[in-house]
C-alpha positions in Angstrom: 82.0 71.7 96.0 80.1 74.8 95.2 81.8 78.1 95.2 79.2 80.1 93.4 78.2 83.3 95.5 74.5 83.8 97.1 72.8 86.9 96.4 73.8 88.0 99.4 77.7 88.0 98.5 77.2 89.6 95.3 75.3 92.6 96.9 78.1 92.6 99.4 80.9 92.7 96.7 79.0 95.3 94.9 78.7 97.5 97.9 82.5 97.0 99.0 83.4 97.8 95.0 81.5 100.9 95.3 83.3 102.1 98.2 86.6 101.6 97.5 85.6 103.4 94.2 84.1 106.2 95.7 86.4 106.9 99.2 89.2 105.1 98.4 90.7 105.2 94.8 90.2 108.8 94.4 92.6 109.6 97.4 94.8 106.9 97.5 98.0 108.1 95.8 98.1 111.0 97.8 97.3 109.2 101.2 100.6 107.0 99.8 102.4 109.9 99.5 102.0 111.6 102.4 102.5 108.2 104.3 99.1 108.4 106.0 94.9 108.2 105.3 92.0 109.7 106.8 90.8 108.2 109.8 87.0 108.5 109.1 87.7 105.4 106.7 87.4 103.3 109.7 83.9 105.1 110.6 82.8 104.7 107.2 83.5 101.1 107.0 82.2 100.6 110.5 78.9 101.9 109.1 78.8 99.3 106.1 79.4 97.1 108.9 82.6 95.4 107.5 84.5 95.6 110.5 82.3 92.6 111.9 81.5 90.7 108.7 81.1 87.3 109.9 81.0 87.5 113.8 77.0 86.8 115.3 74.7 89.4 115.1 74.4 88.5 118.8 77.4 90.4 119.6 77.0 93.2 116.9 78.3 91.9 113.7 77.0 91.1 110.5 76.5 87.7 110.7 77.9 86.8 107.5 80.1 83.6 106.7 84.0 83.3 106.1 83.6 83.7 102.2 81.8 86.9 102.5 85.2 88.3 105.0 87.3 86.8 101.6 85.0 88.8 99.3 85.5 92.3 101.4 89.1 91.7 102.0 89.8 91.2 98.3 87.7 94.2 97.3 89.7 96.5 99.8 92.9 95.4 98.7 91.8 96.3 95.2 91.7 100.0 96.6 94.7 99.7 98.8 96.5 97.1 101.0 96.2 99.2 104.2 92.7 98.7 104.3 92.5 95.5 104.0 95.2 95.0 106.5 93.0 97.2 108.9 90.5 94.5 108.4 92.1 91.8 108.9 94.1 92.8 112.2 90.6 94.3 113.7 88.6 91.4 112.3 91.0 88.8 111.3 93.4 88.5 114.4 91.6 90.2 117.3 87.8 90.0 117.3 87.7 86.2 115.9 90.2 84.9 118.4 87.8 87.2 121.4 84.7 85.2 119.6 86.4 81.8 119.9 88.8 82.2 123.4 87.2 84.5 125.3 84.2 84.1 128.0 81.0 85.8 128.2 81.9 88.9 130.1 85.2 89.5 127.5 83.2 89.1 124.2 80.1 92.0 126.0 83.3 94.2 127.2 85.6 94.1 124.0 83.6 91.9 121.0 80.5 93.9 120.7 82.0 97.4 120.1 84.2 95.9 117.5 82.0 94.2 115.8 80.2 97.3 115.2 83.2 99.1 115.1 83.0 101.6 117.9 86.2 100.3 119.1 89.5 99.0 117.1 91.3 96.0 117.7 94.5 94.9 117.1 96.9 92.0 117.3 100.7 92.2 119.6 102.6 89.2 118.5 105.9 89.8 116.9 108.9 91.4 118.6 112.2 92.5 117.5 113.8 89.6 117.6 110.9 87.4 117.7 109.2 86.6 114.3 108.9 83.7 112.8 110.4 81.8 116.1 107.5 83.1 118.8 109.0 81.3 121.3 112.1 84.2 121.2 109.3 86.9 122.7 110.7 88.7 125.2 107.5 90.5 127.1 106.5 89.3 130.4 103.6 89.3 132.4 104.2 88.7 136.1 101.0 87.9 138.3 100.9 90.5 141.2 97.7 90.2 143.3 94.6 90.7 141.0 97.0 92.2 138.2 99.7 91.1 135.3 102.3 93.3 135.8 103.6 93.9 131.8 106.4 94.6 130.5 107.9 94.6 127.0 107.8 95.8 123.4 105.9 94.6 120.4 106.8 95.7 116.6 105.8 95.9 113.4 102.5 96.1 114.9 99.2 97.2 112.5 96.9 100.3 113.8 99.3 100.7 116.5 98.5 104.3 116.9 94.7 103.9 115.8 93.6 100.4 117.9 91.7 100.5 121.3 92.0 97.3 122.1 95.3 95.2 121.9 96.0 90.8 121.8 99.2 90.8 123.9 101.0 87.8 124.3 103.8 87.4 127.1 105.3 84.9 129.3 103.8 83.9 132.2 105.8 81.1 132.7 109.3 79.8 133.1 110.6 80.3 129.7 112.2 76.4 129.6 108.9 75.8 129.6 108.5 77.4 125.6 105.0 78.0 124.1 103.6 76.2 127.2 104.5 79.4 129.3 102.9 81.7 126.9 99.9 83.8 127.6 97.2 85.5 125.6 95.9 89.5 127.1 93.8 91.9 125.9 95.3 95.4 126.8 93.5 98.8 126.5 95.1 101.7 124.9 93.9 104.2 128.1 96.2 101.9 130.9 98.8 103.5 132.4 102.3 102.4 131.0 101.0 101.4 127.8 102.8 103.9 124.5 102.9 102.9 120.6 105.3 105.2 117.6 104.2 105.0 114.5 107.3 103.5 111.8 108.2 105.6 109.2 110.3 105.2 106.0 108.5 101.6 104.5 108.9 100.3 101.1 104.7 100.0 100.9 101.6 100.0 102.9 102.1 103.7 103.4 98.6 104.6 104.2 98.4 102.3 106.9 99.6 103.1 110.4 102.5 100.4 111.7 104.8 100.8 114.4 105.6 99.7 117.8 103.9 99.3 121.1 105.9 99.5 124.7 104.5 98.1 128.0 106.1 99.7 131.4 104.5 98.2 134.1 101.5 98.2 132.9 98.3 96.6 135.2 96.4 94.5 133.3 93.3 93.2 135.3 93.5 89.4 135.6 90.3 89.0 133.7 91.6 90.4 131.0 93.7 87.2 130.4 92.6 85.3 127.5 91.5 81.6 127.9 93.9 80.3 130.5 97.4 81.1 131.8 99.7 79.3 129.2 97.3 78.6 126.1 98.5 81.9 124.8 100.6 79.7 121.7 97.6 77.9 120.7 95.4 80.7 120.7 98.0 83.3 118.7 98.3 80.4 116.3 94.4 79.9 115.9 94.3 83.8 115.1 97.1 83.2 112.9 94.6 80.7 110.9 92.0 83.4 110.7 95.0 86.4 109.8 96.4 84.3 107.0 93.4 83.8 105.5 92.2 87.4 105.4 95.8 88.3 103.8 95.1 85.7 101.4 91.9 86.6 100.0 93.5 90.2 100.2 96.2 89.0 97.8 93.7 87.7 95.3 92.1 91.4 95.4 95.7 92.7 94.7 95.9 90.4 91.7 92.5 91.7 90.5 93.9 95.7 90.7 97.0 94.6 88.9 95.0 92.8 85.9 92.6 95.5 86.2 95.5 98.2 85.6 97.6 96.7 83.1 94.5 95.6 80.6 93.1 99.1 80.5 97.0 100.0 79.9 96.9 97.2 77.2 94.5 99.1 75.2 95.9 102.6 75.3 99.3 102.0 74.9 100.5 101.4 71.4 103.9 100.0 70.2 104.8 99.3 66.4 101.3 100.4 65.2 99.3 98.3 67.5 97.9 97.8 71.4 100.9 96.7 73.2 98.1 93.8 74.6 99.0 92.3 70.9 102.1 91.2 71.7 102.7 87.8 72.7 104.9 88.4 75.9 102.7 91.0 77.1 99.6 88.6 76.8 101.9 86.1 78.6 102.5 88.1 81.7 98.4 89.0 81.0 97.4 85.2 81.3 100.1 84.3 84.1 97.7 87.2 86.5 94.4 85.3 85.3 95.7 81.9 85.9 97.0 82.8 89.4 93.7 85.1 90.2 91.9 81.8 89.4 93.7 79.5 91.5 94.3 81.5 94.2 90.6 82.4 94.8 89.9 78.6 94.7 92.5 77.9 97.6 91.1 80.8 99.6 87.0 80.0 98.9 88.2 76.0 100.0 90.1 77.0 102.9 87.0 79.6 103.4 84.3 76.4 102.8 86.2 74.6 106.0 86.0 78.0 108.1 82.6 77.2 107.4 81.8 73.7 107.9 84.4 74.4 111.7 86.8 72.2 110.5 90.6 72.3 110.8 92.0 74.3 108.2 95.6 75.1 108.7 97.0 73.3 106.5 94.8 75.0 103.5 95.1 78.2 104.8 98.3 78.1 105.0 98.9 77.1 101.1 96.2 79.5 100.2 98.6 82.5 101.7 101.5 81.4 100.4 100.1 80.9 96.8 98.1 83.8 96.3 100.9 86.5 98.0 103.9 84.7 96.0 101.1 85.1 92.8 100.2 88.7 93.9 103.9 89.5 94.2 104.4 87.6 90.5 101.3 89.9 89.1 102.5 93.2 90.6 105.8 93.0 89.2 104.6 92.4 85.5 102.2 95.1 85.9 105.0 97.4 86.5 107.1 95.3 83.1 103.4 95.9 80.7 103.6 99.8 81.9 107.3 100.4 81.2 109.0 103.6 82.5 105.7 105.1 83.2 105.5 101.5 85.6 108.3 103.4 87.7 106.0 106.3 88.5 103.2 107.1 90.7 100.9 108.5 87.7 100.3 104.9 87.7 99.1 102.6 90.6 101.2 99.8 89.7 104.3 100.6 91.3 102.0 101.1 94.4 100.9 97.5 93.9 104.5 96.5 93.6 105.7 98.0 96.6 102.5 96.8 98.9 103.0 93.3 97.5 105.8 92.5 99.7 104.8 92.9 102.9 102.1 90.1 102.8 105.0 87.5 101.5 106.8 88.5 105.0 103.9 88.7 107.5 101.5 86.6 108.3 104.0 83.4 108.3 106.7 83.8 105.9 106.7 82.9 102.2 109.9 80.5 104.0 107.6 79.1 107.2 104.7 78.2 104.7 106.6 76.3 102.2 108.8 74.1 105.1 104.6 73.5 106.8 103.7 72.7 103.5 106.4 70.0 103.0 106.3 68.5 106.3 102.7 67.5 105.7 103.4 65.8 102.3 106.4 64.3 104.2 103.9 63.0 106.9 106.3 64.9 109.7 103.5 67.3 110.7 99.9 65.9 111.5 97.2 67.2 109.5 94.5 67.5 112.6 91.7 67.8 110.3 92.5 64.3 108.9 94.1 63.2 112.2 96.5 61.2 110.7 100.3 61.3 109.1 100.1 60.9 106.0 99.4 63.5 103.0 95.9 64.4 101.8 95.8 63.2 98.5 96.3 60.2 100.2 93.4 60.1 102.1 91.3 60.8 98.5 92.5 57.4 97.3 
């Protein structure tokens, strides 16, 4: 297996390093402050074309393979988790699942401006009291002539107040019925009905814009329905695939910024007549970041390599997140240990790290829902599809 990068994704990193460095690391702490950043970041980035990385140049994207999205999401996360998230909702969770779900007239109408990035996209899954357990949604869609009548709320929702275009999943069905009476829509901003508030008051992603989106009555055109009335499960769970693994290579980046800020700390800071990096412990906490940079960016680039080959790749994508977010959480908080006091104070990214690291162990799948999935296909209680068969993988290498 051959994860070295092509020229290609070295120019790409280089260009994505050289932006964050320019239009995103010189404003960042006072974008975190103020709880907001400026919203020609999404223009700028539109222009680099990395808001269609790896969807066909046939519908206005880049063209570019799933390792390429890891490379850009973990080089925007070195800047700032908001911006990766922005990619990986627009990208990651909306125009992927358009690319694979939706029909010809859908991916002209809604795919090609966000692949280019005239339009935004987002994602409307979780509700307040649906999470983890997606069956517990509570929006409806009620077919009315050539409309969906909607109704509901959605939370917690990434560039609710920025997105054009919104994935909305509802009943359609009787809800006895579970996940086979779910329905995937895609919803425009403009439609009558349709509101979103912006939450304030979170621990981290500060820059980014979060918050909730409301449906009253709302008309939604009954071509706007996404694949066919009750596959909405399957396809929120086939974004999911796609979301996870953007927050996973995002989580490597995070890992990078944290070993990035503590080594240069290393060599300033000096305790009983030598660089603090000297000390044992300290070089501990140093080597714990490199060894879980290194094997998180091997679980991503593998589950990246299936993306690839169209293969299955749940199961790795899953462990990828998990690892990396758990070892992004791990790094951040000993970045804020090797700085000390000054760790405790926003002269210093690191507390910015620590506070951005959390979210991503929460979203996405839970650090909880990961682990049980992870578990249940050693145990041989969950089929891995890509092997089609019950029984774990190292098996199957035997």
């Amino acid at each position: 297996m051959n994860f070295s990068f092509t020229e290609e994704q070295k120019m790409l990193r280089s260009t994505v390093r050289a932006f964050v460095d320019k239009e995103i690391m010189p404003h960042i702490a006072e974008w975190d402050r103020k709880g907001q950043s400026d919203p020609t970041i999404y223009t700028k980035l539109a222009d680099l074309g990395l808001m269609g990385v790896c969807i066909p140049t046939e519908y206005g994207g880049s063209g570019m393979d799933y390792n390429s999205l890891a490379i850009v999401c973990e080089e925007l996360e070195r800047g700032d988790t908001a911006f990766r998230t922005a990619v990986s909702v627009h990208t990651g969770l909306n125009s992927l699942t358009i690319l694979q779900w939706g029909n010809e007239a859908q991916k002209q109408k809604y795919l090609v401006p966000q692949a280019s990035g005239k339009k935004i996209g987002a994602f409307g899954l979780t509700e307040p009291a649906a999470g983890s357990d997606v069956v517990a949604l509570q929006t409806t869609a009620v077919k009315d002539g050539d409309n969906y009548i909607l109704n509901g709320q959605k939370t917690w929702i990434s560039l609710c107040d920025v997105a054009d275009h919104f994935l909305v999943f509802a009943y359609t069905g009787d809800r006895s019925d579970k996940h086979k009476a779910i329905s995937a829509f895609i919803v425009e901003r403009t439609w009558e009905g349709f509101s979103s508030v912006a939450t304030k008051g979170k621990l981290g992603i500060r820059a980014g814009n979060t918050g909730e989106l409301f449906f009253e009555d709302v008309k939604v055109p009954k071509e706007n329905l996404l694949g066919e009335e009750g596959e909405g499960f399957k396809i929120a769970m086939s974004a999911l695939d796609n979301g996870r693994f953007t927050v996973a290579a995002g989580a490597v980046g995070q890992i990078m910024a944290c070993m990035e800020a503590s080594v240069k700390y290393c060599h300033e800071r000096k305790t009983f007549g030598k660089d603090i990096g000297r000390h044992q412990l300290v070089q501990q906490m140093i080597a714990n970041m490199e060894a879980g940079y290194q094997m998180s960016r091997l679980l991503v680039y593998r589950a990246g390599e299936l993306k690839n080959a169209g293969e299955r790749n749940t199961r790795e994508t899953s462990l990828a997140k998990w690892q990396a977010c758990d070892f992004a959480n791990k790094a951040a908080d000993d970045a804020v240990q090797i700085h000390g006091a000054y760790g405790y104070s926003d002269e210093y990214p690191v507390e910015r790290y620590l506070r951005n690291s959390k979210a991503p162990v929460i979203y996405e799948g839970t650090r909880e829902i990961h682990t049980v999935m992870q578990a249940e296909y050693v145990l041989g209680y969950r089929e891995d599809k890509r092997l089609n068969k019950m029984l774990p993988a190292w098996q199957d290498d035997l």
